[in-house]
Structures are given as C-alpha cells and as structure tokens.
C-alpha positions in Angstrom: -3.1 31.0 13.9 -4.0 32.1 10.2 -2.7 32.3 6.6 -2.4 35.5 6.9 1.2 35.3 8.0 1.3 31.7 6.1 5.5 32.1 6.3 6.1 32.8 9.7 3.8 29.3 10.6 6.2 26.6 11.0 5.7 22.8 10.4 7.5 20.0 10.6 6.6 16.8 8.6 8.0 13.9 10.3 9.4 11.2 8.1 9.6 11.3 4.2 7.3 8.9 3.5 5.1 9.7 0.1 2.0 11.1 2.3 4.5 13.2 4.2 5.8 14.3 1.0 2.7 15.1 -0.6 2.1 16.8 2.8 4.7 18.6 2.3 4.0 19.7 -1.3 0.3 21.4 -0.3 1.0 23.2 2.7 4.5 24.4 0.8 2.2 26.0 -2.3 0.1 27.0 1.1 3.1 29.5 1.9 3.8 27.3 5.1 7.2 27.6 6.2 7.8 23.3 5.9 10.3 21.4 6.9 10.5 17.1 6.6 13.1 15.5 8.5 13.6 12.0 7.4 15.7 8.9 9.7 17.2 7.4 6.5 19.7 9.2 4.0 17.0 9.0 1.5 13.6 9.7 1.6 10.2 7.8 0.4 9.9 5.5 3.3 8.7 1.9 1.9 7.8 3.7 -1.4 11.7 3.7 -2.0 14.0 2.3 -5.1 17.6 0.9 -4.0 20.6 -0.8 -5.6 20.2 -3.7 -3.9 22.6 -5.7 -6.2 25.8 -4.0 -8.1 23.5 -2.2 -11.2 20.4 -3.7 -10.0 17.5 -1.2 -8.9 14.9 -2.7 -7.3 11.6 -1.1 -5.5 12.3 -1.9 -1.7 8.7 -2.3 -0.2 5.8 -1.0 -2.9 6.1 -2.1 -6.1 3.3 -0.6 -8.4 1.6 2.4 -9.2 -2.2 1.5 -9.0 -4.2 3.8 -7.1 -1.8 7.2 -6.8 -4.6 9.7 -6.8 -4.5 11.9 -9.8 -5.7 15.0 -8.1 -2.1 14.8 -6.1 -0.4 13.6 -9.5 -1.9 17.1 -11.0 -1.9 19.5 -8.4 1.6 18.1 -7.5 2.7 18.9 -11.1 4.4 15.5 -10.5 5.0 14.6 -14.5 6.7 18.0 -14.4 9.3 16.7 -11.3 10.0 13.2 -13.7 7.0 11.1 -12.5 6.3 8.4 -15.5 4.1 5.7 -15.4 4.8 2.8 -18.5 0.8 1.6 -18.4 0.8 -2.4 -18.1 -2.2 -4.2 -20.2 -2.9 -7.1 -18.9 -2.8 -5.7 -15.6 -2.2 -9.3 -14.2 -1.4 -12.7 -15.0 -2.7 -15.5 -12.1 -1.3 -18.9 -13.1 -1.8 -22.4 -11.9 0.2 -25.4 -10.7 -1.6 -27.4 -13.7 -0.3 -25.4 -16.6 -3.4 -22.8 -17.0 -3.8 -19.1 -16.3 -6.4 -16.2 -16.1 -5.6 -13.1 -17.6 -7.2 -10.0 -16.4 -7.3 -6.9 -19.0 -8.3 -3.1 -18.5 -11.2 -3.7 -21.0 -14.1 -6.3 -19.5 -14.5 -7.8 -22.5 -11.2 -9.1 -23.5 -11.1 -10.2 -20.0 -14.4 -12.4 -20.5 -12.7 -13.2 -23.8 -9.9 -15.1 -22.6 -12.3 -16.5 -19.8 -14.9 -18.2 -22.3 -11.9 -19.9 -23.8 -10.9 -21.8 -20.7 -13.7 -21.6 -18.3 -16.7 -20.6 -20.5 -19.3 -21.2 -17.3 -17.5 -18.4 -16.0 -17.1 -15.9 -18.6 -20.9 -14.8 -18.7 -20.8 -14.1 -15.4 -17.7 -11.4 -15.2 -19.9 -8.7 -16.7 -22.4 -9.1 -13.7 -19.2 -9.5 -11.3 -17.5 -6.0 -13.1 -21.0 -3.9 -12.5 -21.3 -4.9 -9.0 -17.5 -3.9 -8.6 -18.3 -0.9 -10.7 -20.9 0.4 -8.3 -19.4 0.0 -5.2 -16.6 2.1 -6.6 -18.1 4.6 -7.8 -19.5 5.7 -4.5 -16.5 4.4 -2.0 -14.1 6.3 -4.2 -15.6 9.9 -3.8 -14.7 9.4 -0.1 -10.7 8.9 -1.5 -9.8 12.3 -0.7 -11.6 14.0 2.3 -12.0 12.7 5.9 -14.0 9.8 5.6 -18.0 9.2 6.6 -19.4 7.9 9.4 -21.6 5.0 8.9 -24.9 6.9 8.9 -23.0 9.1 6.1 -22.5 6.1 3.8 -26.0 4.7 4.4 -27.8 7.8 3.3 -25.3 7.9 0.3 -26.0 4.7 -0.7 -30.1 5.4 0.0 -29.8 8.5 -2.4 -27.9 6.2 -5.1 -30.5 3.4 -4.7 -27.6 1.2 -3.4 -29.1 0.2 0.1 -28.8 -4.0 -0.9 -25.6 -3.0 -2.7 -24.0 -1.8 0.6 -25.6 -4.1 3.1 -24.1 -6.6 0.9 -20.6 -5.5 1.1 -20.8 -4.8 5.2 -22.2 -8.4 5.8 -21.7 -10.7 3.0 -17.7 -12.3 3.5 -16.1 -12.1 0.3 -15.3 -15.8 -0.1 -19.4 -16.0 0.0 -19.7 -13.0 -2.6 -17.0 -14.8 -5.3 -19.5 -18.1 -4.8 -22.2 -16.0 -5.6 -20.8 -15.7 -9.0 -18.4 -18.3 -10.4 -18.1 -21.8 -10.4 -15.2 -22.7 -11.1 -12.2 -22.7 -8.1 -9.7 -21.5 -10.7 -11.3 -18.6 -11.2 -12.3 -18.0 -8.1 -9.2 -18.4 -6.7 -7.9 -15.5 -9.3 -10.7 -13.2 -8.0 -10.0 -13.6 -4.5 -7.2 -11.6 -4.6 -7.8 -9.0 -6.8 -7.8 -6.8 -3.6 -5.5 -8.5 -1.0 -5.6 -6.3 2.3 -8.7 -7.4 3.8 -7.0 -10.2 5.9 -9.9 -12.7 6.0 -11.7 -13.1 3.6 -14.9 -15.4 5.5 -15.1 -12.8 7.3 -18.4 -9.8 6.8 -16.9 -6.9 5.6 -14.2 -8.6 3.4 -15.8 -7.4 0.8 -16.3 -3.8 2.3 -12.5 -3.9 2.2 -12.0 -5.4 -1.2 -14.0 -2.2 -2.7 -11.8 0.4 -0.8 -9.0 -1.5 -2.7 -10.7 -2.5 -6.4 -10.4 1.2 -7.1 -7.4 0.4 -9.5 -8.9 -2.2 -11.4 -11.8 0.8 -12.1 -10.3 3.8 -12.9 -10.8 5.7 -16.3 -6.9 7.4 -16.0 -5.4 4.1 -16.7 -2.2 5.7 -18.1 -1.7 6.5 -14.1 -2.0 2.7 -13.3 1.2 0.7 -13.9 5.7 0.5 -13.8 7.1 3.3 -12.6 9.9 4.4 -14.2 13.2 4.0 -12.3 11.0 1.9 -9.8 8.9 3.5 -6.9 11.2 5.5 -6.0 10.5 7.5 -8.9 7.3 9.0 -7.2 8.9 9.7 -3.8 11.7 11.6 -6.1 8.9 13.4 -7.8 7.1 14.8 -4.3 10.3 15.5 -3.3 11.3 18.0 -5.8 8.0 19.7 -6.1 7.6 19.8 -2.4 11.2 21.5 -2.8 10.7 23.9 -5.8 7.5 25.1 -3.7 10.0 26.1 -0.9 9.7 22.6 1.3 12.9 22.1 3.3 13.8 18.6 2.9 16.1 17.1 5.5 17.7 13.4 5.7 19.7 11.5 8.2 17.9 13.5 10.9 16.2 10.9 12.9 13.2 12.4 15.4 13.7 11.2 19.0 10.5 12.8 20.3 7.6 15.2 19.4 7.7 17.7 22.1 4.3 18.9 24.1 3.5 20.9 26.7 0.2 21.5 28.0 -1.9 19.6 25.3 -0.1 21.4 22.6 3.1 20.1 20.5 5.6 23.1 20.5 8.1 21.0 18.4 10.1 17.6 17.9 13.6 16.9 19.9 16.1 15.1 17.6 18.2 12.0 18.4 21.6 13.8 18.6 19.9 16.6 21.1 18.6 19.7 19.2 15.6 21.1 19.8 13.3 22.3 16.5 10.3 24.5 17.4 7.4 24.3 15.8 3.7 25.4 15.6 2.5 22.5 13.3 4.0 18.5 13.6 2.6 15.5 11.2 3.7 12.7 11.8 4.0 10.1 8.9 4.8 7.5 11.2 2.5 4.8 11.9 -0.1 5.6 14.8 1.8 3.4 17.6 4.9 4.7 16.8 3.2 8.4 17.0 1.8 7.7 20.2 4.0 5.2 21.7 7.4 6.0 20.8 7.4 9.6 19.7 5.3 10.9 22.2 5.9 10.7 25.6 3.0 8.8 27.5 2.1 11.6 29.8 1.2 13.7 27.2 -1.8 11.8 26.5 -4.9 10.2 28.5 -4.5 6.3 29.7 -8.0 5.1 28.4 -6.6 7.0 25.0 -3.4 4.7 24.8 -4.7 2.0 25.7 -7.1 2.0 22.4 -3.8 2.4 20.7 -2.4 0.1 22.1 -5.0 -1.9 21.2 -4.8 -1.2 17.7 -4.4 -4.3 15.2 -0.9 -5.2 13.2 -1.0 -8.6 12.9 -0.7 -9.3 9.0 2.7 -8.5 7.3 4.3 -9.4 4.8 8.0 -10.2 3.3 9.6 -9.1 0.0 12.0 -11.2 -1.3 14.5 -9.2 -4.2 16.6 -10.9 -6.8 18.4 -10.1 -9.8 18.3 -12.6 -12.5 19.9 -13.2 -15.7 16.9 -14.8 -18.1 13.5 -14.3 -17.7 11.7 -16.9 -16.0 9.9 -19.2 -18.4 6.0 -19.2 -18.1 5.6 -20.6 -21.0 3.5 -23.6 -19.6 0.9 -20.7 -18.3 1.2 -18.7 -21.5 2.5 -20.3 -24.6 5.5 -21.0 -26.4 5.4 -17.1 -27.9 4.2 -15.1 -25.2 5.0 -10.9 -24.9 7.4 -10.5 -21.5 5.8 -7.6 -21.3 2.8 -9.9 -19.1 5.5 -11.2 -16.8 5.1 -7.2 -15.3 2.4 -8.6 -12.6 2.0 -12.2 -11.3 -0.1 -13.5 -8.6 0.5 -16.9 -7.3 -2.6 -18.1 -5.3 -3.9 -21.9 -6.5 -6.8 -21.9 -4.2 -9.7 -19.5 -2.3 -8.3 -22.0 0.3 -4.8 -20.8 0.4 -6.0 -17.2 1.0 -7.7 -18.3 4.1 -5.3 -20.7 5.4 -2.4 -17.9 4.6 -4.3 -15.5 7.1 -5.0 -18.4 9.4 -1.1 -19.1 10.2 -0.1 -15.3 10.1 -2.9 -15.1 13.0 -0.8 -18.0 15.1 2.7 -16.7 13.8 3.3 -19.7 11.7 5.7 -18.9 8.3 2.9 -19.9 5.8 3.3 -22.0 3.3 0.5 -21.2 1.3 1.4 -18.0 0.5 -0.5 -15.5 -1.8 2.1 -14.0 -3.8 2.8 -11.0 -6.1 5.9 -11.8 -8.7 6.5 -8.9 -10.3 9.3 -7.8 -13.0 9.1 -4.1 -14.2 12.4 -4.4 -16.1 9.9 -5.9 -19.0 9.0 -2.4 -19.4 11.5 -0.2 -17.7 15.1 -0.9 -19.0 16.6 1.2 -16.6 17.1 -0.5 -13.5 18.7 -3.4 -14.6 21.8 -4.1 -16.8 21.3 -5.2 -20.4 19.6 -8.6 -20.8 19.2 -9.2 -17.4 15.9 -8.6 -14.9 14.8 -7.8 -11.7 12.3 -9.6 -10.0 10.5 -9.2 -6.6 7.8 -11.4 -4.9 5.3 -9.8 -2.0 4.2 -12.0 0.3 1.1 -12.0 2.3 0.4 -13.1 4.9 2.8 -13.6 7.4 3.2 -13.3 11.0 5.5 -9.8 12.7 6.9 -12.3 14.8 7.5 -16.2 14.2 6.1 -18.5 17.2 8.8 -20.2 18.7 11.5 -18.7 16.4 12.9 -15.7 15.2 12.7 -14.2 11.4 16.5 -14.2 11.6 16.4 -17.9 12.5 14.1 -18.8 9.4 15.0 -16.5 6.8 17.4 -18.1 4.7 15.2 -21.2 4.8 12.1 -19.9 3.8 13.7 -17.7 1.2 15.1 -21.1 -0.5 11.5 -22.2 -0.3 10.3 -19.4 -2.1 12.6 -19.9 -4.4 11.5 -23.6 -5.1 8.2 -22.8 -4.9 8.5 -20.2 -8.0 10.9 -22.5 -9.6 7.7 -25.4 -9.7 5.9 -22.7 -12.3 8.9 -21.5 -14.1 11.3 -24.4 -14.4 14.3 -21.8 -15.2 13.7 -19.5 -12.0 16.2 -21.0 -9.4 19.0 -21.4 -12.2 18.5 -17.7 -13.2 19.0 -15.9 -10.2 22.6 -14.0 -9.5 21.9 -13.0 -6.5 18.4 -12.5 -3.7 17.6 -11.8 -0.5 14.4 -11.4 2.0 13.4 -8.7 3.5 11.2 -10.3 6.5 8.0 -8.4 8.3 11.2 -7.7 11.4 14.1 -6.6 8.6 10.9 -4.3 7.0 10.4 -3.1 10.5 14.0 -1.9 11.4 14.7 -0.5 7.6 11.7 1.6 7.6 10.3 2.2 10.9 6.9 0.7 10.6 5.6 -1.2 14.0 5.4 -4.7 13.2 6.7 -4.7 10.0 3.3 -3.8 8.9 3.7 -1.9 5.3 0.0 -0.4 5.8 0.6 1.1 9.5 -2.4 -1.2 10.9 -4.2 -4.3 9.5 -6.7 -3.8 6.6 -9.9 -4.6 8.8 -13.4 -3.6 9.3 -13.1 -2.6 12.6 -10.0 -0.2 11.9 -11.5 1.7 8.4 -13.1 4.6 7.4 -14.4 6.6 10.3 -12.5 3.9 12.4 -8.9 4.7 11.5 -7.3 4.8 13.5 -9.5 5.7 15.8 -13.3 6.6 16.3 -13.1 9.9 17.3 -9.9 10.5 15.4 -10.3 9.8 11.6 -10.3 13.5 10.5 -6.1 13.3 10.9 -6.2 15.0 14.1 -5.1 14.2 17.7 -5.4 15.2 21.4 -2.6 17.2 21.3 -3.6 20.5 19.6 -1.1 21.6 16.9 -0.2 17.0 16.1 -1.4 15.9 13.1 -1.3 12.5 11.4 -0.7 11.8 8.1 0.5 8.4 7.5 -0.9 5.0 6.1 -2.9 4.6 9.7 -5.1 7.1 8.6 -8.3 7.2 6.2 -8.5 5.6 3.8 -5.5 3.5 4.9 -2.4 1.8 3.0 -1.2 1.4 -0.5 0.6 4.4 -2.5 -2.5 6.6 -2.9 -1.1 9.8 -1.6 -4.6 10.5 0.1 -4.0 11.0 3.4 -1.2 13.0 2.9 -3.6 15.1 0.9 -6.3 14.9 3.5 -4.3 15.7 6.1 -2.8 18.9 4.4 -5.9 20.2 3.7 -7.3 19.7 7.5 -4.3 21.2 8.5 -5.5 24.6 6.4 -9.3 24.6 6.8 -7.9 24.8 10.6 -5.3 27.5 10.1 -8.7 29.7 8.6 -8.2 32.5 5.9 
C-alpha cells in the first residue's frame, strides 16, 4: 500500500477514545478513508463529560487538562472545534489534617514563597528540587511524541547532555529516597510525593523514572494549555471529534466491535456485535492491550509464547471516582483562611503522609479497599460556570490506589460503604462537605471497567511501572504501535508513553501508520 491512492485505503479506528480520535484526525488530513466505531452512544472513552445529576455535568473518568500535547492541540486546530482551557494558578492546593497547607504555583518562586512562611527549612531547597525536575524533563519530554528509545538510546542522550548521574539517579534511586534527599519536613514531603501519582510504589528504583514521564505538566512553558476544560473533559473528545470529522473522519457510535478479523497474519477487518462484517486494510485499536489481544482477537491468530506475555501484563492499580453535586462550596477555610479565592478549591490533593502513599499501593497489591487513600478533590465549576446550575458545584474525588477486585468481597458489596467513608473522610477537612452534597455516587475500578471497557478497571490500560514503559510498553519488541498481525495497529493508553490525556500515542501511532503506507 501507498498514499498514492490515500482514499481508496481504508481504516478503522476502534473505540473513540481521545488517542483514537486524534488518530483519526491525522490519517483523515492524511486523505485516509477513516472510520471510528465507538461501543457507547457517545464518544471520548474515560475522557468523557456526563449529566450525571439533573443539570449537573461532571467529567466521568479524567478530570484535567495537564499534559494534552500542543503539537496535537495545533495541528488538530482544536481551539478552532471549541477546545478551551480556563488556566488554574495555583495549580494545586495539598492540605493537612492539622489545619496547614502547601500551595504549589506555576512560578518557583511564589511557590518557595508560600513555603518559607510555613516550613522555611524547606523553602531553600525547592529551587534545587525544581532544576533537578527541570532537567529530567527536558530530555524525557522530547521522547513525548515518537516511538520511544531503547535504553542504550536514553543513555547516550543523557551522555551527550552531561546527564549520566542525572539519569542513573532516576532509574535507581526510589523516589521516597529522592524526596529525602531534599526536604525535611514530612508535610512537605508528603505534598511532593504525589506530584506525579502513577508510579505505583514509590520505594521502589525507578519511581522516580516514572515521576519524570509524568512532571511534564508541572514544567511546561504553554501553561494556558494546562488547566479546566470548559464544559468538562468532554470538551476535548468533542473537539477531536469535530475536526477528525470536518477532515472527512466517519465517526460512528453505538456500534460495539465483537472481533478484529485476521487471516493469514494480516487483519482484513473487524466483525460487529450484531453480525456485519466491515473490511478494512488498516485497524487501530484504542482498546487496552488485553482486550486487543484477548478479547478482540481471536487466540489463534497469534503465537502462545506472545499471549502469554500479554497475559502477563500488569493491571493491578485502579482507581475509583466518586461524583457529587453539591449546593455550597466546601469550607477550607481552616487550610486557607477566612478570605480565600474559590478559584484554589479547582485542585486538591489529600495525602497526610509519604506513608499513606506507600501503604495505599501496599493494600491495592493484596485487594484491600484502602483507607489511606491519596486523593484528588477537584471542583472545575470555580472556574467553569457551565456545568452546574447557579450557585451550586460539582465536585469529584480520584482515588488511587485501589484494588480491580476486592479480596473476599465484591466492589458491589462495598460500594456504598466506602463511598460514605469518603464522604466522612472529606467532611474531617471541610466541616460543611457531607451537609452540602444533593446527590453522589462511586464509580468503582469494576463499574469503570463495564462503562468504558478498560481491563481491570485500569484508567491507564496497564500499571504505571518500570518494567512496562518506554521501549517496554507494552511490550519489548512492540513499543513502536505495531503488532504481529500485519495491517493491527495500537493506539491506546497501553502504548508509549502510557496514560493520562496526552494525545501522544494517538499521534504516534498515526504517524507510524504513514511512514509505513510510504509516499
């Protein structure tokens, strides 16, 4: 095959996720005849905004634009399609059970600022603790958007940079070690600890490998790309989808995908769940690895020793996302005063301790319901108006980390309980929480599963690990977005460089896809 026909070459995208979107978008400006056939009657996959109360819009799964890539932002035209960001500053407000709080801001030094007044031991050091950050960005982030090194790739990188101790440091020093390194006191600490919080364990070497991959948002110069967006997340999906369509993208929904179809080592199509038969010469899947290769495909199709590394492949840590609709904002005033702007209440993390972080991973690990959660509270109606009825607020809480499957129980079992505890637990820092809310529920790791097709509940396709990044993901062998079977492509979360709305490997995968098709 070649561009030289580009509209008579025929791809399906499978599932309207944002990566198959953006997907979508590059091989539609490509002249590829696209189509995206989604399971649910609307697309976006877990980056998605519902009504999930009467009048109350609320971002299902993702909740905040941070690291949205804005090559696809600007090659997409998405600003064009209604993408808007509403640029939070302080990006994040980290409060404690004894009445203080750490506020992080875009600019180090009012950061260090607010640290000298409260933990001035501390405050010296953040410049030192930035820089290191910094660097590791600098270089891990020019691997955003391509298939990713090997680790003989990265070394001589980091050699030419005059970064060798930098990146032996981040490979082998555990994260919890790194944060000691710097800071003495265990509030702050604890606040730093979670500035990047898919790297599961963080006493484990490489945690702080992980932690760079995902401190790219609390780096980058385009901060007017970093924050609420409008009409929740949702609003980005809606974006991709209209540009992907205006460049000639067929977008389909309520057309579930019972199986991508293959005969002799080559995909000639997908079979649908009512019967009909699509042909194709190109299939992406934005599904999660496992489901690609376990569900979608059928087993003979592929080699044992191949499946069984799937198989094999990590999803232990999900998470839960509890949704409410409140009536009053809840009252931090404790954390931050008497006259504090709303406008910080957009991002809250709730983690007392460097402990809790590790003792969080430790019962997800043994499928215990933690609780010593690390927690996101966020409320984007302080900035967007829109998805919530006058004077009233929506408010979500991410929780990490938490098993796909309770030991000894079911989520079913345990949801209503450990959504009350939530509640209580929020209610110890704002007094007024539990007495505000109209109405909640709890999306568990199994409810996330079911809603939006991802194996184990596992919002990032596979755990956040060492072992299962960069050249790794999802496979070694297989990190350039293809697969054994010629003509299959992956796109989805499970691929470099992994989860979070980035829109890279729907990128990456698109342009694989070309550089394959030739001129």
């Amino acid at each position: 095959m070649s561009l030289t026909n580009s509209n008579q070459i025929k791809v399906i995208i499978v599932g309207a996720g944002h990566n198959g979107l953006v997907a979508a978008g590059y091989l539609a400006r490509a002249g590829l005849n696209v189509q995206v056939l989604e399971r649910r009657d609307v697309v976006g996959g877990a980056v998605v905004t519902e009504e999930w109360f009467p009048g109350f819009h609320i971002s299902t799964c993702s909740y905040v634009c941070h690291i949205l890539q804005k090559k696809v932002i600007d090659d997409l035209e998405l600003r064009q399609y209604g993408f808007h960001v509403y640029p939070i500053d302080p990006s994040r407000v980290h409060p404690y059970p004894n009445g203080n709080a750490v506020t992080f801001w875009h600019d180090d030094a009012h950061t260090v600022e607010q640290l000298r007044d409260q933990y001035p031991e501390d405050a010296d050091a953040w410049f030192a603790w930035a820089d290191f950050w910094h660097s590791a960005v600098r270089i891990l982030s020019d691997y955003y958007l391509g298939p990713p090194p090997s680790l003989a790739e990265l070394t001589d990188r980091f050699r030419q940079e005059g970064e060798e101790e930098l990146l032996e440091t981040l490979l082998t020093v555990p994260l919890k070690d790194l944060i000691k390194r710097y800071f003495v006191s265990d509030e702050v600490r604890a606040a730093v600890s979670t500035g990047a919080m898919d790297m599961g364990d963080i006493s484990a070497p490489g945690s702080a490998y992980i932690a760079a991959l995902y401190r790219f948002s609390a780096f980058r110069e385009d901060t007017e790309n970093y924050g609420i967006v409008r009409g929740g997340m949702g609003g980005i999906t809606q974006s991709l989808a209209r540009s992907a369509k205006a460049s000639g993208a067929k977008i389909q929904t309520s057309t579930e995908v019972n199986r991508i179809l293959a005969q002799n080592g080559k995909t000639t199509g997908v079979e649908l769940k009512n019967g009909e038969t699509i042909d194709a010469d190109i299939v992406i899947s934005n599904a999660d690895p496992k489901r690609t290769y376990l569900t979608l495909l059928d087993e003979s199709s592929l080699d044992t020793d191949f499946l069984n590394e799937v198989k094999s492949l990590k999803t232990q840590a999900a998470s839960a996302k509890f949704l409410c609709a409140v009536k009053e904002l809840p009252d931090f005033s404790r954390h931050l005063g008497p006259n504090f702007d709303p406008k910080h209440l957009a991002m809250i993390t709730i983690c007392p301790s460097v402990d809790q972080s590790e003792m969080a991973w430790n019962d997800c690990k043994n499928g215990i319901v933690t609780k010593t959660p690390i927690m996101q509270l966020q409320i984007p109606s302080v900035y967007d108006d829109s998805v919530a009825p006058e004077g009233h607020h929506v408010l979500s809480l991410w929780i990490y980390f938490l098993p796909p499957h309770v030991k000894d129980s079911s989520w079913s079992d345990v949801r209503q309980e450990y959504g009350e505890w939530l509640i209580d637990y929020v209610t110890s820092y704002a007094p007024n929480f539990r007495d505000s809310i109209i109405d909640w529920t709890l999306l568990t790791p199994e409810d996330i599963e079911d809603r939006i097709g991802l194996t184990d509940g596992n919002i990032r396709h596979l755990d956040m690990i060492p072992q299962q990044m960069m050249s790794r993901r999802p496979l070694p062998g297989w990190s350039d977005y293809r697969s054994p079977i010629a003509g299959l492509y992956l796109c989805g979360a499970g691929t470099h460089p992994g989860g979070e709305v980035t829109g890279a490997p729907g990128h990456n995968a698109a342009h694989v896809i070309l550089e394959d098709l030739g001129p």
